[in-house]
C-alpha positions as CSV (number, residue, x, y, z in Angstrom):
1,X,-6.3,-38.8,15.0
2,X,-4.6,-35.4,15.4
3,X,-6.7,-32.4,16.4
4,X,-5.9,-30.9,13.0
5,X,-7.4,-34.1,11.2
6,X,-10.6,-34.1,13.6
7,X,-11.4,-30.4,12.5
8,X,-10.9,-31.5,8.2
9,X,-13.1,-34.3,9.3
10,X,-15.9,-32.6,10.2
11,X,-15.6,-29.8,7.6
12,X,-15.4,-32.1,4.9
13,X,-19.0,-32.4,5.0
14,X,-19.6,-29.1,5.3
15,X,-17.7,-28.6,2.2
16,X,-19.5,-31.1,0.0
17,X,-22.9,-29.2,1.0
18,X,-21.7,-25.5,-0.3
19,X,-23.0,-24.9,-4.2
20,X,-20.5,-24.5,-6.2
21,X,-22.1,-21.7,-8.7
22,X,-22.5,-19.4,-4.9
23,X,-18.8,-19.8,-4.2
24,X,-17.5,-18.6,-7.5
25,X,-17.7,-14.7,-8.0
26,X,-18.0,-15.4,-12.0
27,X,-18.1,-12.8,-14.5
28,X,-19.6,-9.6,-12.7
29,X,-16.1,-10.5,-9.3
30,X,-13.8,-10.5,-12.9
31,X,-14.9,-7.4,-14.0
32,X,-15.5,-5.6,-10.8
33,X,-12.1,-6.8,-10.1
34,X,-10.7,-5.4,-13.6
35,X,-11.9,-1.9,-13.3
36,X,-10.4,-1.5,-9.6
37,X,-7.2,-2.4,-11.7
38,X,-7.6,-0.3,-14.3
39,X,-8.2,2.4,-12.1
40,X,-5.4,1.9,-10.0
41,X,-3.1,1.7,-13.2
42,X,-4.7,5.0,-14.6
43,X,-4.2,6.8,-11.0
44,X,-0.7,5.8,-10.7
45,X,0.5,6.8,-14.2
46,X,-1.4,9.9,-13.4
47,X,0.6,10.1,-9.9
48,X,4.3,9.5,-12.3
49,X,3.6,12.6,-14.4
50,X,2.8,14.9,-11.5
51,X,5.4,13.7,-9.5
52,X,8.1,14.5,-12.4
53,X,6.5,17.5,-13.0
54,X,7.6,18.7,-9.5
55,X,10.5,20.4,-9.1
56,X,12.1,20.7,-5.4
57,X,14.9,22.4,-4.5
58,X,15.7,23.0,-1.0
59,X,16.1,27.1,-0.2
60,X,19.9,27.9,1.4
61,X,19.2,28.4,5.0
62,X,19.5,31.8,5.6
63,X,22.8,33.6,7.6
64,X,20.3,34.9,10.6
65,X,19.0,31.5,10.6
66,X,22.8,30.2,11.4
67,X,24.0,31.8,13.5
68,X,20.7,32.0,15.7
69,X,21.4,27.6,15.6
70,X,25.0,28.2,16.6
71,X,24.2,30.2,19.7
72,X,22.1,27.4,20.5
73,X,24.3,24.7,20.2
74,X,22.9,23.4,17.3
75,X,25.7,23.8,14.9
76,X,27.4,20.2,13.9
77,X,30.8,19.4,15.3
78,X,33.3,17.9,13.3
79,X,36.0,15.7,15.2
């Protein structure tokens, strides 16, 4: 016998002993488990509308701004 079939062997025992109605989560893990999913739909429809209400636009970089970053080498270089 593998190592792998040793280990199932002895937890098959183990296995048979667990009661079945303390493994299952039953009705109270389904809805616990329903409201964390309705609240995560309801948060990330909430999340689209702001996010379309925002409107981004990126301000023109200013001519002192510039020419400061082409004194410093900064500028890009075009070949």
């Amino acid at each position: 016998m593998s190592a792998t079939q040793t280990s199932l062997a002895q937890l098959l025992p183990l296995a048979k002993e667990l009661d079945e109605s303390k493994v299952s989560p039953g009705v109270l893990g389904f809805l616990v488990f329903a409201v964390i999913g309705l609240a995560v739909w309801m948060l990330m429809k909430s999340m689209n509308r702001h996010m379309k209400r925002v409107d981004f636009e990126e301000a023109p970089a200013s001519e002192s701004a510039t020419d400061t970053a082409k004194k410093a080498g900064g500028g890009t270089r075009h070949a």
